[in-house]
N, C-alpha and C positions, 0 to 999 in steps of 0.2 A: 504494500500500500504506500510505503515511502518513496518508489519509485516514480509511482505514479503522479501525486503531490510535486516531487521536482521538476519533472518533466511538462508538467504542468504550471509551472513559475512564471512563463510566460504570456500573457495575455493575447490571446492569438487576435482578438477581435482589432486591440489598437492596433497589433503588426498587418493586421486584411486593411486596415483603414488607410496607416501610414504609406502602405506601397500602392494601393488602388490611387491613394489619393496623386501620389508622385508622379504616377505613372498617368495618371486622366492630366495632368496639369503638365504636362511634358509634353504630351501629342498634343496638346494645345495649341503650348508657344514653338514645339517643330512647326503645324500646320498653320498656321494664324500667325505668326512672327518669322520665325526663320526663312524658312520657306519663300513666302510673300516677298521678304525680303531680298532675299538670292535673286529671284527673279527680276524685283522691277529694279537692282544693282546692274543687271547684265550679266551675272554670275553665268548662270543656263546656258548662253552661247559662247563663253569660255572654251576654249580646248580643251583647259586641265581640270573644268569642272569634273567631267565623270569620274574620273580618280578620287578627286578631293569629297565627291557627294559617296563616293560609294565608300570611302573611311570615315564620314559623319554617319550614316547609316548604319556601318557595320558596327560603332560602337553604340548609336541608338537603339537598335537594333535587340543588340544583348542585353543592355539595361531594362529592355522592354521583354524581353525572357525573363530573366529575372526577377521582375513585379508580375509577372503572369504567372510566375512558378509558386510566391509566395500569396498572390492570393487566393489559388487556389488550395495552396496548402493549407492559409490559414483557415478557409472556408471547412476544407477538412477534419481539422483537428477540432473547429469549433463545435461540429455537428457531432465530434465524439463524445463530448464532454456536453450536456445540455441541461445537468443540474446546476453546473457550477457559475452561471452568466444569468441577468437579471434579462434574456431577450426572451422575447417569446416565439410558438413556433413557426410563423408566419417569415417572412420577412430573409435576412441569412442562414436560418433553418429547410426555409424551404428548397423544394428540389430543382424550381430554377434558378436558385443562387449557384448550384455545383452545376449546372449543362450552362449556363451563361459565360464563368469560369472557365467551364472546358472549352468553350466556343472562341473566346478571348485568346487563348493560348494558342489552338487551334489558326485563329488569321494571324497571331504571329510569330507562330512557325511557318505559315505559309510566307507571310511577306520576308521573315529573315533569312529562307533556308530558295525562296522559288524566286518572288517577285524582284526584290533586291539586288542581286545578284545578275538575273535579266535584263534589268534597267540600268546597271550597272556595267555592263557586258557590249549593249546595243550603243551606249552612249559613248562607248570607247573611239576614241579619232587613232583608225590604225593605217591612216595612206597621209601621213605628212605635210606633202604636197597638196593636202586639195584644200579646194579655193572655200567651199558652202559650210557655213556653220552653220547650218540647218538643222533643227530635230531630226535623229534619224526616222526610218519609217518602222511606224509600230509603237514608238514612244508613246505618241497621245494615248493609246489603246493601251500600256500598260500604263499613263497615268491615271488614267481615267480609274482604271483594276486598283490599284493604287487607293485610290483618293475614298473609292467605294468598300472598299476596306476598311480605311480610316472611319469611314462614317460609321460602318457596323460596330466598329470598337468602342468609338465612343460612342455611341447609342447603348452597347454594354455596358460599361464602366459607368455609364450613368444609372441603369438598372441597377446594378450592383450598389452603387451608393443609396437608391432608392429604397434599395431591398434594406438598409443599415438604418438608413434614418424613418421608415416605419415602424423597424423593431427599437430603433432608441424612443421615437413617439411614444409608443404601445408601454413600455418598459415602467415609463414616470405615469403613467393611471395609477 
């Protein structure tokens, strides 16, 4: 039983909090700040943009693994434990708090391990000499892939906070 108690010392619910919250507030200012910005700089039609976007990605990328690994964990471990938290069962108890989670992790491993990489790849300037800084062909079609991703994620991570802040609502009756 004492193992159980230490193992439990950690409050999973602020750690799903802390990293949902990082991670919702991070694609944010990627999408809505950086991003926006690259663009209307001229960054985009840079040559050595696709290198330099494709090592801001790779390491957004992982830190976005990361927050998806840990809120799912935390989601996890909370649902083990349902005596010990003042939430009720609606809410991050419920069962699409853990397929929401799955789904979240799911677009990104897809965008770090498929999309990324693609966009990444296509955007490469490998003939020196040529003249067109052009998007290559195909780009719009994976931004678009891209962007419609982004909306699904955060569309989740909003659920997911929803799901938090009806069971803290519920909690204080």
């Amino acid at each position: 039983m004492h193992s159980l108690s230490s193992s439990r010392s950690l409050n999973w619910v602020n750690v799903f909090l802390v990293a949902l919250m990082f991670w919702f507030s991070s694609s944010l200012l990627m999408d809505l700040v950086v991003m926006p910005g690259l663009f209307v700089s001229g960054m985009l039609s840079q040559p050595q943009f696709a290198p330099a976007g494709y090592t801001l990605f790779w390491l957004f990328n992982r830190l976005e693994l990361l927050a998806a690994a840990v809120v799912l964990t935390g989601l996890l471990v909370h649902r083990q434990y349902p005596a010990e938290d003042r939430v009720v069962v609606s809410g991050l108890r419920s069962r699409w708090a853990v397929e929401v989670a799955l789904a979240l992790l799911a677009i990104t491993l897809v965008v770090t391990y498929g999309l990324s990489p693609a966009m990444g790849a296509l955007g490469l300037a490998l003939d020196p000499f040529a003249t067109g800084l052009g998007l290559p062909e195909g780009m719009n079609q994976l931004h678009g892939f891209y962007f419609g991703l982004e909306a699904l994620k955060l569309v989740g991570c909003g659920a997911l906070l929803k799901f938090y802040f009806q069971d803290l609502g519920q909690s204080q009756l």
